[in-house]
N, C-alpha and C positions, 0 to 999 in steps of 0.2 A: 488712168484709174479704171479698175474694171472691176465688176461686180456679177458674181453667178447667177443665173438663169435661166428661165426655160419659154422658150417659142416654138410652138406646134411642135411639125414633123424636124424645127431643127434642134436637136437635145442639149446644144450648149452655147448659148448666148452672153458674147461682153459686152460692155457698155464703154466706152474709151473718153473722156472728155478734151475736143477739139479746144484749141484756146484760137477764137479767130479776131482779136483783138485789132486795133489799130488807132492811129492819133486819131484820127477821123470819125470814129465810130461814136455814135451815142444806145449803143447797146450792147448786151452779151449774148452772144451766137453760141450755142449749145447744138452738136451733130451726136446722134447717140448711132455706132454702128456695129454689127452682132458679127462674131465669130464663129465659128465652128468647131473650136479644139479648145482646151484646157493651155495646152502648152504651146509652140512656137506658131505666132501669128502671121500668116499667109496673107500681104496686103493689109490696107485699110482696114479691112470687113464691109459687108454692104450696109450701106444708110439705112436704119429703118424708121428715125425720127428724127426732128430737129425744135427747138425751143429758143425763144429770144425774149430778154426782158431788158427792160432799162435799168442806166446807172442809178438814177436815182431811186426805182424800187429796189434794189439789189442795196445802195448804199444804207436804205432805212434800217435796216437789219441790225445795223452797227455792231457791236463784236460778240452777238450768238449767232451760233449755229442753228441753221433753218434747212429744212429739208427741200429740194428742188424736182419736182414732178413732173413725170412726160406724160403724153396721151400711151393709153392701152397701146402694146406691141405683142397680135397676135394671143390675147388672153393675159399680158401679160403687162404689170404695172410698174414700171422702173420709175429708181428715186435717185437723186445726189444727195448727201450731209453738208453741205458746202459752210465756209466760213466767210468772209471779207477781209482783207487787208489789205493798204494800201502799201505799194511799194512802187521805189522808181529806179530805172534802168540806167546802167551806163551809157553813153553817147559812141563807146567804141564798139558796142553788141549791134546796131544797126538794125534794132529791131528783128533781129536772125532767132527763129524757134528750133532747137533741138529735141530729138529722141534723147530722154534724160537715161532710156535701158539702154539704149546702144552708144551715151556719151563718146566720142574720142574716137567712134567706126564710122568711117562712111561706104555706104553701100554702093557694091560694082552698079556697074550699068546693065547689066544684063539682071543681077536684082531688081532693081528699079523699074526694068522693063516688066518682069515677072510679074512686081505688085501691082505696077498699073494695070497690065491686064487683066491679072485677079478682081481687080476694083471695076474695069471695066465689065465682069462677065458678072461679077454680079448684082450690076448695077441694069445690068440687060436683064437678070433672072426676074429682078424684081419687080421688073415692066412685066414681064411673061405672064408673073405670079398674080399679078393684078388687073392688068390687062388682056390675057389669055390668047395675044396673039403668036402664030408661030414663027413669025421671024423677026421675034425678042429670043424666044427658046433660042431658035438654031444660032446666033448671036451668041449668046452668052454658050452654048456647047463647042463654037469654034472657038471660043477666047480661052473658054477652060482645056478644051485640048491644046490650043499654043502652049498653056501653063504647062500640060502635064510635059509635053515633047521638049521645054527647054529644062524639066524637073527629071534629068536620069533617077533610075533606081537609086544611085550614091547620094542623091543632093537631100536634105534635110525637109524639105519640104513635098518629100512624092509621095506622101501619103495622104496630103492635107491637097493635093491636088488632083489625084486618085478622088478623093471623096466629092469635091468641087463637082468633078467631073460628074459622078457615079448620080449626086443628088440631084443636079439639073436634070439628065438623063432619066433619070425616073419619076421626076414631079411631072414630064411630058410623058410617060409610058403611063400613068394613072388617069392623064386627062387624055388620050387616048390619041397622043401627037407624036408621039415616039413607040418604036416598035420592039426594039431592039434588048429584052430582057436582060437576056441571059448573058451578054456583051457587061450591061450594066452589073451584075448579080458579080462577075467577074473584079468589076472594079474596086467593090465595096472585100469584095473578098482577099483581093492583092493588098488594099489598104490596110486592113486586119493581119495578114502577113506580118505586115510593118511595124505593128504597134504590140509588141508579145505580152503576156499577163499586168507587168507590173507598168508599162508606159499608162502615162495619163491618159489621155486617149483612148485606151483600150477598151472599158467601157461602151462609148462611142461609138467605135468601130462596130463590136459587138452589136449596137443597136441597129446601127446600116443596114449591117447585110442579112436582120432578122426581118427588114421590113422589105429590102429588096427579095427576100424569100416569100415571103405574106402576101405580095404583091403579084408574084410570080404563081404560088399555089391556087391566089383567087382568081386568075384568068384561066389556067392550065389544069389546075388539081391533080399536083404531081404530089405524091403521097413523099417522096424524099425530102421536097421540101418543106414540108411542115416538119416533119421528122427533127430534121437540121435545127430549123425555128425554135423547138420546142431545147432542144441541145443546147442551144444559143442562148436561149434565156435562161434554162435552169444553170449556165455558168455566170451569167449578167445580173440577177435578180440580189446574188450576195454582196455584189459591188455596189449596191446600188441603198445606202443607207436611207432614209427618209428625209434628211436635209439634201440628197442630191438632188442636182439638175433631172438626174435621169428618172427617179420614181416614181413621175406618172404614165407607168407606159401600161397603165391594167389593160387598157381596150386590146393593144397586141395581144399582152399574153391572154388574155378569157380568149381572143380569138384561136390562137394556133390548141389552147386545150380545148376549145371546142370541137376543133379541126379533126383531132388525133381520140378526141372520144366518139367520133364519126368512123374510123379508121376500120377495118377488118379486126378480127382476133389473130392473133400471128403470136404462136407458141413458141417462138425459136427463141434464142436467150438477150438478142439484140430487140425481137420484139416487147419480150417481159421488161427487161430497163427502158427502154420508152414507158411503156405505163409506167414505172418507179419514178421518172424521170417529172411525167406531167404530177403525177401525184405532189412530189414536191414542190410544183409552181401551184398546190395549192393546199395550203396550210390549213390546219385549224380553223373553221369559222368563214373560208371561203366559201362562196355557194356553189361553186363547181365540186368542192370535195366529195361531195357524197357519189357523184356519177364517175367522176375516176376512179375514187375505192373500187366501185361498182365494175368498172372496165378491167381495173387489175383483177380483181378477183375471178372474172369471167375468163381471163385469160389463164391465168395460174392454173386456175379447174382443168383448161384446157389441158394444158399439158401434163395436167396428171392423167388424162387419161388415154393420154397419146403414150404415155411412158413408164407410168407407175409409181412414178416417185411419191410415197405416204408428206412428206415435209411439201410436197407442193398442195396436197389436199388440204395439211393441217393451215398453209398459209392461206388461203381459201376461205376457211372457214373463220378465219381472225379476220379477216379483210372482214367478211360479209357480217361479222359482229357487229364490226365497228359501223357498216352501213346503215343497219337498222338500226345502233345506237345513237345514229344521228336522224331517226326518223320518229320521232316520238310520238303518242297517243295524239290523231287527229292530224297526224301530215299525212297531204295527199297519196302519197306512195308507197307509205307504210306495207298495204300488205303485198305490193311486188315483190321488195326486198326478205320481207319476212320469206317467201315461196323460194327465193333464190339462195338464202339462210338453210331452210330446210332440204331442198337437194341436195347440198354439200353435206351437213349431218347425215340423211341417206346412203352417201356414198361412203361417208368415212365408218361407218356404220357396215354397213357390206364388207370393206378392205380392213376393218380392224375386233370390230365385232364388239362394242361397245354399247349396251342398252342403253346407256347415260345418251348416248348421241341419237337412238331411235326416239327416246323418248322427247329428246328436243326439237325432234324435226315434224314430229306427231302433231306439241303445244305449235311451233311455227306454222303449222298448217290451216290447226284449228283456228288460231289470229285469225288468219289471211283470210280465212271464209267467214269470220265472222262479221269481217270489216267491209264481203262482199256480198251482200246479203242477196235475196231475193229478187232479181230484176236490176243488178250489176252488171253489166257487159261482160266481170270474168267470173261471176259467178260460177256458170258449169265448169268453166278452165280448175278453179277451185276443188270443185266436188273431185271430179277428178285427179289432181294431184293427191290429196287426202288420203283418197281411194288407193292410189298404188302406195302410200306412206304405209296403210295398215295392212295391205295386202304382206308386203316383210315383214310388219310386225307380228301376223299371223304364223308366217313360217318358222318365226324363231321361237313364238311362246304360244304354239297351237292353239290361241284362244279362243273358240269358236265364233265368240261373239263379235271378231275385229274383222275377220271372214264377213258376217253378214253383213255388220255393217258397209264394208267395202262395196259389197253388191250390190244392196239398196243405195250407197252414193254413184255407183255409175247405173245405173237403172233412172235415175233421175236425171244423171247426165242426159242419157241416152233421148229424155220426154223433153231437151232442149237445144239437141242436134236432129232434127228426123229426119227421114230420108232427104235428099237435097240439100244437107248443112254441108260446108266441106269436112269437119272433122265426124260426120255421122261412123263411117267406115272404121276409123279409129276408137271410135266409142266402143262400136260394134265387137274391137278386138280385144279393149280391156274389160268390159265385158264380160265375152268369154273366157280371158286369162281369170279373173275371179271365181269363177264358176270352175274352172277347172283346178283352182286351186283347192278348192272347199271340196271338190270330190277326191283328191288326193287325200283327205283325213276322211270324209265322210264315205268314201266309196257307194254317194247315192246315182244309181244310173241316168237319175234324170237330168243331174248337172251337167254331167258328161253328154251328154247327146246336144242338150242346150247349147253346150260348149261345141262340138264339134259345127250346130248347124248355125251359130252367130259367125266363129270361123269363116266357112263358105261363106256365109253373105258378104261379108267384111272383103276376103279374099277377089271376090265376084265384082264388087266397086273399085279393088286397086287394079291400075293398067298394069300390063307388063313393065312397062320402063318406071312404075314407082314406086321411089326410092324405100321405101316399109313393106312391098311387097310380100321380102323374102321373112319377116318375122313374122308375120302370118303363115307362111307355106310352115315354117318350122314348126310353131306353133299347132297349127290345124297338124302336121305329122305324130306332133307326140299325144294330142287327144286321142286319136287314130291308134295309133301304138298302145295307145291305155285300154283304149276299148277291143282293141287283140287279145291284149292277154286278160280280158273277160270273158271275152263270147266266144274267142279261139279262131273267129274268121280269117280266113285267110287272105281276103279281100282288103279288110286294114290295112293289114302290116306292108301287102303287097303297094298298097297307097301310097303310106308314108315313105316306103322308100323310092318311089319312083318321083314324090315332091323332093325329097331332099336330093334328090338327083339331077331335080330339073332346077334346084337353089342353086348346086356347086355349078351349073352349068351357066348360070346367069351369071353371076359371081368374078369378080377377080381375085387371083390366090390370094391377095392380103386385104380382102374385106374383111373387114370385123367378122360380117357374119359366117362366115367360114367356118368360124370355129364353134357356134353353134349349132352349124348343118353337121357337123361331126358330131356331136353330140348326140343329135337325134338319129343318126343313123346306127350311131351303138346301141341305141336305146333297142332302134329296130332289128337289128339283125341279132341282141340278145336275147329280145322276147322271141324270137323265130325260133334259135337254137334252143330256149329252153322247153322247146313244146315240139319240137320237129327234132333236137339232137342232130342237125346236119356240123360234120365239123369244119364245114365252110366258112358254113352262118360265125362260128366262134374264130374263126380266124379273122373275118371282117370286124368283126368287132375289137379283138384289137389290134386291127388295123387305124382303125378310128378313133380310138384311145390314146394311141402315138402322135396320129397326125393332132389332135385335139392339141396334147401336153408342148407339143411342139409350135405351135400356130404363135406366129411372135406378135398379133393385133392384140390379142390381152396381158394385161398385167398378171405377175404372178400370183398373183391369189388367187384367182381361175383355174391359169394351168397347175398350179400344186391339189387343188381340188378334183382337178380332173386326173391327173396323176395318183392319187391316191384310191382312186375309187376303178383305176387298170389296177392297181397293185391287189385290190380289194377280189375283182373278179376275178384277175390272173393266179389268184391266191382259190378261191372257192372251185375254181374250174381246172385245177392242175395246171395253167398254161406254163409253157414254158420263158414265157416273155417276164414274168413272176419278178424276177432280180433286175431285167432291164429297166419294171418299175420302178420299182427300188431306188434304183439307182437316177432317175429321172426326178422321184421327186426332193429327194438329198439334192439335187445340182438346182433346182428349181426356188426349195426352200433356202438356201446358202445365198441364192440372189433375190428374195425378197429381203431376209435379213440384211444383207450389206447396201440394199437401199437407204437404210437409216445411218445415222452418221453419231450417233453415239451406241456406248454399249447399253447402257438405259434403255434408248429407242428399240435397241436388237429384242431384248428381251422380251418387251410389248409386244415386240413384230412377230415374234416367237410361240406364245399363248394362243394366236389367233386361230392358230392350225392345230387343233388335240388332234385331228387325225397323226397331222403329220410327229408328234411327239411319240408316238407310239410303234411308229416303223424301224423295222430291224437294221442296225447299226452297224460300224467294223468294232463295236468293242461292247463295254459289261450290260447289259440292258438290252431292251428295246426303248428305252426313255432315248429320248433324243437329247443329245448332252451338250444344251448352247454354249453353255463356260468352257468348254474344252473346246468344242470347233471355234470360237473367238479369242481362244487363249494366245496371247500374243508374245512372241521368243524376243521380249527386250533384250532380257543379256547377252544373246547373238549379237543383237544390234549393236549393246554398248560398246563389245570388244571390236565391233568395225568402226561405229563412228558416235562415240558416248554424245556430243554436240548433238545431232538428230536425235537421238535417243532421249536425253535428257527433253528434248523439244516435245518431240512426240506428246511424253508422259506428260509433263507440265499440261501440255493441249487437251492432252486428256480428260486430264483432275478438271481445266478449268469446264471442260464443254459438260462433263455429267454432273458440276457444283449448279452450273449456267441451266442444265433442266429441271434438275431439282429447286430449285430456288425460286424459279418461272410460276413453278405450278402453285407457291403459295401466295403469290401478288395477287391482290384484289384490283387496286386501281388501276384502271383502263391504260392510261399515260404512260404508269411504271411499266406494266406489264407488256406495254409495245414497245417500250425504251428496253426494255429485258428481253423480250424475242429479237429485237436488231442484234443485239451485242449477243445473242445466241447465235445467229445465223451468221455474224460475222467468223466469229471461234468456229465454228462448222465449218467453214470454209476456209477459214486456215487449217484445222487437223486434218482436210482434205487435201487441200494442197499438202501438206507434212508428209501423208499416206503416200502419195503419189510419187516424192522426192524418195523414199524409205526404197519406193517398188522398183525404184533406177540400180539400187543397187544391186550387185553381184549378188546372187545368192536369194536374194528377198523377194523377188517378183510375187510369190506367193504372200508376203506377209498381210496378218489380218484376212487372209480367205482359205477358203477349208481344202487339204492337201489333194491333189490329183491321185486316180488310181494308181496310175502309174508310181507317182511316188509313195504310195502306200505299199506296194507290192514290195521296195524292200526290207520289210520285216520280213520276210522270207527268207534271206539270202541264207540263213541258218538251218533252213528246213521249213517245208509248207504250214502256215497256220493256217488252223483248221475250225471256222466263228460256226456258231450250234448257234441255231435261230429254231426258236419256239412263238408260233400265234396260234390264233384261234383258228385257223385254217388248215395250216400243216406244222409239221416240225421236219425241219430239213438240216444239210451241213453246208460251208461254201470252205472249199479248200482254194487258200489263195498260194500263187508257185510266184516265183521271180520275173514271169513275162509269162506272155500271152492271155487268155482271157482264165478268168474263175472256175470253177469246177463246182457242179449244183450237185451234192447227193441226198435224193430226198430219203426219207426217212418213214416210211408207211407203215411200220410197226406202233410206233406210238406218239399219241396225242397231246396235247398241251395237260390235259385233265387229268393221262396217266403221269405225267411228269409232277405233277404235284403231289400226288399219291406215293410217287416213287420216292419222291423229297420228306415225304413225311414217315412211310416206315425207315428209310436209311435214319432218321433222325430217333427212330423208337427204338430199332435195331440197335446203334449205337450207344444207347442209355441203358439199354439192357445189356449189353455184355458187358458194361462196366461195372453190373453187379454182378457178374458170372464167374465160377471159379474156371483158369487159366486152361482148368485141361478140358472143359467142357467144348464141345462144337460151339462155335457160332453158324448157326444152317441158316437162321436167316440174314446173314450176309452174306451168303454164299450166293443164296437163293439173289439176291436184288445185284450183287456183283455179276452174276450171269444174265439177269435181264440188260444191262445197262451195254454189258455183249455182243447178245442178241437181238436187242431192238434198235442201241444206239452206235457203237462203234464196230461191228462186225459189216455192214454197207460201208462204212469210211474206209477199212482197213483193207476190206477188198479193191475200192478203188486207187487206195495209195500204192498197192502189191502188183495189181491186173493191170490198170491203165498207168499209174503215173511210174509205174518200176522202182519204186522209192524202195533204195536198200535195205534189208535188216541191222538192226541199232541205227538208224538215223536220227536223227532229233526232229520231233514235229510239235509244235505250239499250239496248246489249246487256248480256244478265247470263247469261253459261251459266254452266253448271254439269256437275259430273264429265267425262266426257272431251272435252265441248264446249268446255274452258277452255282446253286444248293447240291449237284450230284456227283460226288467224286466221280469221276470218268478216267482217269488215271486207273483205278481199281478195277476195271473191265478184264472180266476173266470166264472163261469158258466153263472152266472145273470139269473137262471130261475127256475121256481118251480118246486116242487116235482111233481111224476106221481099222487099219491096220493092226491095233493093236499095240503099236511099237510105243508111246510115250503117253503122255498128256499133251495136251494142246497147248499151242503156246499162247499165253496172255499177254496182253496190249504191252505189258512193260518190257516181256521177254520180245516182243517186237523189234517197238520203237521206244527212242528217251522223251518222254511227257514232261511236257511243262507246261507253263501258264502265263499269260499276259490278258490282259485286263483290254486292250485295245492295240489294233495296227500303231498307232501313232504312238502309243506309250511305248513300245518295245522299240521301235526309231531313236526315239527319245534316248533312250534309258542305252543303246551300242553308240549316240552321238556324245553322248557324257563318258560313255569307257576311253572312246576313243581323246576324249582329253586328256586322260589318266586320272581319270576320281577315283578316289577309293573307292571300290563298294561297300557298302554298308549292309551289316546282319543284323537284324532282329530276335531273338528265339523267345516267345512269350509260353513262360513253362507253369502251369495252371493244376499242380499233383495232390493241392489242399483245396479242394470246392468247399465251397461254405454250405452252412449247416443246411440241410435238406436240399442239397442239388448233387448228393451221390458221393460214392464211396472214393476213399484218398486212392490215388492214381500211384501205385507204388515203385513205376521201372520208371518214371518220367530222368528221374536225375541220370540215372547211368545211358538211357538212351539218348540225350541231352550231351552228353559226355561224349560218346560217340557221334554225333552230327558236329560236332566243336573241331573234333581232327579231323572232318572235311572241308574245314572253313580255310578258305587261302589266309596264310598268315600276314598277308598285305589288309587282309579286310578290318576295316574296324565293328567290333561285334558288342550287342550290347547283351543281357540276357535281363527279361522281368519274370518274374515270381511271385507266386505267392498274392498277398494283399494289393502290393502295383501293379500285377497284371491287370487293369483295365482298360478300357478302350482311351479314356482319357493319358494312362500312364504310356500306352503304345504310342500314341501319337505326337508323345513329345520326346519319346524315346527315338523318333522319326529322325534323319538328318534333314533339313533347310530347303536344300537342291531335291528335286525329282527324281533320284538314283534307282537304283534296282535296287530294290527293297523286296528280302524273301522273310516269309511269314513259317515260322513253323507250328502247327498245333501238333503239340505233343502229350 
């Protein structure tokens, strides 16, 4: 008979009932002896109790059932249900007792030998265990080693004797009698070997060797082994239902998550599933939960800002939700976590540009100081976080009033660190970062100088070797720098660069702060150039604009920031580095966006940067066009492998249903149940992506095409993109290989180009009320400018430098207000010097065409080369309605004639009339992305 459970450190105890009868006896002998395993039993087990009662209390009972009681064993109350019957024995049984499980087997000798040993070791342990002498221990560790030495790997019982062994050896490595660890840690580990997921045991096992690790961390404090511990249990704790022997093991596990909330921050992906890990050893309504959240979430942070990934901030900021959610009005810690709440809003605030997230991190702040009042230990810590909260807030919504505020909260900091506090110095600095803010909008001189001499003191209290040092030098550089290009001194500028010199020189190439000593040295060497004109000074500068966009310690919202504002300069000052902007922060933004993991997320990711939506593109615009650089070529896909294909898309629908759907859950529970199964689908459409990128041909797929492959939209002839900003208007002639061809364009401006846009549009309206033999001068007149200012620099570098033969075919692609100017129509209108002709116009050149973007024109030769048909559209418009000008009367016959150049392979549609509209065009459209030519006739 045996019955489940539990004594101390051994997690599964039987109860066996001895029958020790005899003609002689006047009583019943009860031995109660405990196991160690669920399944096949090793020996005896050791005695932990024994009970005798007489026949005749036993017989009073007469035929109920009465329950049979032992003393306590170890915490622990064992019963029998016992009934009474009288029965009597054959005369030929000889009074002989059998194992009624093993009927009909009798056990080798070498068995037999084994159990008695067994029984003998731990019949020693149990003297050890109570008596605390050590040669009962070394007694019962020799007996259990016979056990183990005659138990090979193969025998049925070496796992049950593995553990014999393992537990003796370590109840003496606790009492301080045994030395031997790691020997033992071994034991329990072989035993677990033994007993894979589904053996009974397993469990068991499981518990062993978390406590030979527990045991082992609390003398050594070997960070692996808690590590392991906490492993062990989050696989142990599911097996372990609440009617188990095993269930009360909370004292381990609170210990080893105590253990591991102790631990370092460790960003790496094995350190993030450790927190995951302990998190789940504590559930709902544990009192550990809240400083786990607290751990993971400190760590997540971490790594976003070691790497940038926005999904590790956003997970950050759920974690730290949820921490203050479990810290309600009048718990102690409320306003830590509220503070730890509001940095991550901060940050995500910064990286994504969401007022909703400044303003929540503003109310978290305000809490926290409210809850820290006057003569709170973190009071000033308070004032000061605040202070840098509105400090950003001021920069994004100039509010002057958030400014002040800010300065009067660290001015009061400041009357509770004074000189001799350790963070006075510190004070000192934000401080002066406030003050130099508020002269940034106020340009009052007095903040600034204030600022430059809080600086120096600030500066003056950090040693050389500490660690903030250098955000001071940078800082006190760019006061410096401000107040240059005030006073014009030379003595400034000359300063701050010789700090930011003596930064990068302290510095290791991949400190963070690197990239802000970059920073201030463009600052510096621009203001020099702008007042001194050395074109040195403008060379360093971007010099320091590369190395900045380049620096790989920040995420790319920085460097695309700082890339945009070389492109900004590069642009204002002629440089010629201009394109390689450009082209920096296109590479820059294409790897913020594909940090997110849906196209929802890209889109988000996308808005944050207007700069960058406005930079000059390979196709129609300067709009930055995220649906086309994210446009993903499934039907490639399908016709290699439709299974991933189909996979893909599926993964797709489910992960942008799974964000949308996210965002309208209110309940806390759902909504963490809906972010899991979010970030599960993420990481499969990640792994999806990855499988997609194995194949032949796709490496690229979902990321925006390499120069190199863009250049073959050339193989036809150079396209030639018209790029208009507010700075310059230039061309970029793209050839087959090698690098771009910039020709700038100094004749005319973005402001003439609209003007130019608007009389070709007046011009045009007007001769279509003019009789046919009338001059049109003023298109003559705006066809010659478009000559003049715009394709007469292209045309010469296609003739001079590129040799590009007459009639060759060359692709035009403008872009922004280049897109309103026929440029096709570029004509001289005037004679030779010689006399001998007229001059030849752009079309007697070259053959003009048009494409909309590099990658559409790829496009559009990879579907020829299928054999699609192409498709014609001719939208013929000879009847305008009533008050938009007179009936167009050649349309039909000219209509007629474009028709007999149509390959008669083409299929051709024509609209007219009342369906000519933008609606009727676009369903007059074919399906697929074909070359699609438009005629206005």
């Amino acid at each position: 008979m045996s019955t489940p459970g539990g004594a101390g450190n051994h997690p599964s105890v039987s109860y066996r009932l001895i029958d020790l009868l005899s003609h002689a006896s006047r009583a019943l002998s009860v031995e109660i002896r405990a196991s160690y395993e669920l399944g096949r039993m090793l020996g005896g087990g050791e005695v932990v109790g024994r009970l005798q009662m007489s026949w005749d209390e036993l017989l009073n009972h007469g035929d109920e059932p009465f329950d049979l009681s032992f003393p306590p064993v170890r915490g622990v109350h064992p019963s029998l249900k016992l009934k009474v019957a009288i029965v009597y024995t054959c005369d030929d049984q000889e009074d002989t007792l059998f194992d009624v499980g093993n009927a009909g087997l009798r056990p080798s000798l070498v068995d037999c030998e084994i159990a008695r040993d067994t029984d003998a070791g731990h019949a020693q342990f149990a003297k050890y265990v109570t008596r605390k002498k050590v040669s009962h221990l070394k007694c019962a560790v020799d007996l259990f080693q016979l056990v183990l030495d005659r138990c090979p790997v193969s025998h049925p019982d070496h796992a049950t004797a593995l553990t014999n062994l393992a537990w003796a050896r370590l109840r003496g490595y606790i009492l301080n009698d045994f030395q031997d660890i790691d020997a033992t840690t071994s034991l329990f580990r072989d035993a677990l070997a033994l007993r894979p997921r589904h053996h009974p045991d397993h469990p068991l096992s499981l518990y062993n060797l978390t406590q030979a690790l527990i045991r082992r961390h609390n003398k050594k404090r070997t960070a692996a082994d808690i590590r392991e511990a906490a492993q062990l249990y989050h696989e142990l704790l599911p097996l372990c239902p609440e009617d188990m022997y095993l269930h009360g093991i909370t004292a381990g596990v609170d210990y080893v998550i105590n253990e591991c909330i102790g631990l370092p921050t460790d960003t790496s992906e094995e350190g993030i599933h450790l927190r995951r890990v302990v998190l789940e050893l504590c559930p709902p309504g544990h009192r550990l939960r809240l400083r786990t959240l607290d751990k993971l979430a400190l760590a997540v942070k971490a790594r976003f800002d070691q790497h940038g990934s926005i999904n590790d901030l956003d997970m950050s900021i759920q974690l730290r939700h949820e921490t203050v959610s479990l810290c309600p009005e009048g718990h102690a810690e409320r306003d830590t976590y509220l503070n730890n709440l509001a940095f991550s809003l901060v940050s995500c605030f910064d990286h994504q540009g969401k007022p909703d997230d400044l303003d929540k991190a503003i109310s978290s702040h305000e809490e926290a100081l409210h809850l820290r009042p006057v003569g709170h230990k973190y009071h000033d810590y308070s004032l000061n976080t605040l202070g840098r909260a509105l400090i950003v807030c001021f920069n994004e919504r100039g509010d002057i009033n958030d400014i002040t505020r800010a300065i009067s909260l660290y001015r009061e900091t400041l009357t509770l660190r004074p000189p001799g506090h350790p963070r006075h110095d510190t004070t000192l600095h934000n401080l002066a970062l406030a003050l130099q803010t508020r002269y940034n909008k106020s340009r009052v001189s007095e903040d600034l100088n204030e600022a430059i001499d809080l600086y120096r003191e600030s500066l003056r209290l950090k040693g050389l070797d500490h660690p903030e040092r250098h955000k001071t030098l940078l800082n006190l550089s760019s006061v410096l720098c401000s107040r240059f290009k005030q006073t014009q001194k030379n003595e400034d500028v000359e300063e701050t660069i010789t700090l930011c010199q003596g930064s990068l020189a302290a510095l290791s190439s991949l400190h963070p702060a690197m990239f802000f000593t970059y920073i201030w040295l463009q600052q510096a060497y621009l203001s020099r150039y702008q007042i001194l004109h050395d074109p040195a000074d403008l060379s360093l500068t971007i010099r320091n604009f590369k190395l900045t966009s380049r620096h790989p310690t920040q995420g790319f919202s920085h460097r695309i920031i700082g890339a945009i504002r070389w492109a900004h300069q590069a642009e204002v000052y002629q440089h010629e580095s201009a394109l390689e902007a450009y082209q920096m922060c296109f590479e820059l933004f294409d790897g913020h966006v594909m940090t997110r993991s849906s196209v929802i997320s890209r889109r988000e990711a996308a808005t944050t940067f207007r700069g960058a939506q406005s930079l000059p593109v390979d196709g129609r615009g300067q709009q930055w066009s995220l649906a086309s650089r994210l446009r993903t070529p499934v039907k490639d896909l399908e016709s290699v492998n439709p299974t991933l294909a189909r996979n893909y898309l599926e993964l797709s629908k489910r992960v942008s249903n799974a964000a949308q759907s996210s965002a309208t859950i209110t309940d806390r529970a759902a909504a963490d149940q809906a972010t899991t199964e979010y970030r599960t689908l993420t990481r499969q459409w990640e792994a999806t992506v990855a499988e997609i990128h194995d194949l032949p041909a796709f490496s690229r797929f979902l990321l925006p095409p390499l120069y190199e492959d863009l250049q073959a939209a050339a193989c036809q002839g150079p396209v030639i993109i018209l790029i208009a900003s507010q700075y310059s208007c230039s061309a970029i002639i793209v050839l087959t290989s090698g690098d771009p061809h910039h020709v700038p364009l100094p004749s005319i401006a973005l402001a003439d180009l609209k003007i130019l846009k608007d009389r070709f549009a007046r011009a045009i309206r007007d001769s279509s009320q003019m009789n046919p033999r009338e001059s049109r001068m003023d298109l003559i007149v705006l066809s010659r400018i478009i000559w003049d200012q715009i394709m007469l620099p292209i045309v010469n570098v296609l003739k001079h430098v590129l040799k590009l033969k007459r009639c060759s075919r060359i692709w035009l692609c403008p872009t922004a207000a280049f897109t309103s100017i026929p440029l096709h129509a570029a004509h001289p209108f005037q004679t030779k010097v010689d006399g001998s002709g007229k001059e030849p116009c752009l079309e007697d050149l070259y053959i003009c065409s048009y494409t909309p973007t590099l990658s559409a024109l790829i496009r559009s030769r990879q579907l020829m080369k299928k054999r699609v048909p192409p498709s014609f559209v001719a939208i013929r418009q000879g009847q305008p309605g009533a008050g938009r000008g007179k009936a167009l009367l050649a349309v039909d016959s000219e209509l007629e004639l474009v028709h007999k150049l149509i390959p008669a392979m083409a299929n051709h549609t024509t609209i007219s009339n009342d369906a000519a509209t933008r609606a009727g065009s676009l369903s007059a459209l074919p399906p697929v992305h074909g070359r699609v030519i438009l005629n206005r006739v």
